[in-house]
N, C-alpha and C positions, 0 to 999 in steps of 0.2 A: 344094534345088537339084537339079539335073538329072546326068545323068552326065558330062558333058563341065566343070560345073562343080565336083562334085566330085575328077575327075582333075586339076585346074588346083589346086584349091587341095591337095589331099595330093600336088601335083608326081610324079604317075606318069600313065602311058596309060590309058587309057577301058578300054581291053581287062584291065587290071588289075582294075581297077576293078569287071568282067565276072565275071572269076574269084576274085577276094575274095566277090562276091554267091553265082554257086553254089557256094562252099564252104561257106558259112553263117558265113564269119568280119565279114561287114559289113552292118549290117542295110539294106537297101534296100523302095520301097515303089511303089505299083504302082495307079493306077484302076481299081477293080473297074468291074461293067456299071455302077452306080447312079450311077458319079460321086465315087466315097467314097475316099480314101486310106484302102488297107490295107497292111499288111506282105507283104513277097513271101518265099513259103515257101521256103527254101534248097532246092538239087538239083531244081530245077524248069527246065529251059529254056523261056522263053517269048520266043522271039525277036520283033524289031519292038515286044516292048511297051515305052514308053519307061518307065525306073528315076529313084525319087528319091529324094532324101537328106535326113536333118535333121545339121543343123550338130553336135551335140549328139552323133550314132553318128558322124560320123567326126572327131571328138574323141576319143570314146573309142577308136577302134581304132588311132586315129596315137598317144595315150599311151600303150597297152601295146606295139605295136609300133613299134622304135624303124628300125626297118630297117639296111642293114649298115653300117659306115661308112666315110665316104667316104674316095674313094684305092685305090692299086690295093693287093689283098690280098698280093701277091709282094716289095716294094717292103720294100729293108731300112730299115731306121733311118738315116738320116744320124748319120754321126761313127764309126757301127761297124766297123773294120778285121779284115777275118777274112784270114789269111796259108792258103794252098795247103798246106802240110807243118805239122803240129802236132809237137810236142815229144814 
């Protein structure tokens, strides 16, 4: 799948997507001259080339990354009463 399909199904932006590939945490793949699916070497920019994906790397990287979870991070617990002046 391509990169607009990939961001649709791991539910993040294309641009994510982008910087997951140059960090080397998502493997993406790339037409050489011949025609051939190869692997795109991490920390390489190579803009305008279009990126692919096998279903299979991003399984694996949505398993171990689970990302943050949802909700706002600030947000107390409902039922918790905290009183101004403690004892």
């Amino acid at each position: 799948m391509n990169t607009k399909g990939a961001a649709a199904w791991m539910r993040c932006t294309e641009n994510w997507i982008h910087k997951l590939v140059y960090a080397g945490r998502l493997k993406a793949y790339v037409y050489d001259e011949n025609g051939v699916l190869v692997e795109r070497e991490p920390h390489t920019p190579r803009q305008g080339q279009g990126l692919y994906f096998y279903e299979k790397d991003l399984k694996a990287y949505k398993g171990r990354h689970k990302g943050r979870p949802e909700g706002s991070k600030d947000k107390k617990p409902r039922g918790v009463k905290t009183s101004p002046i403690e004892p």
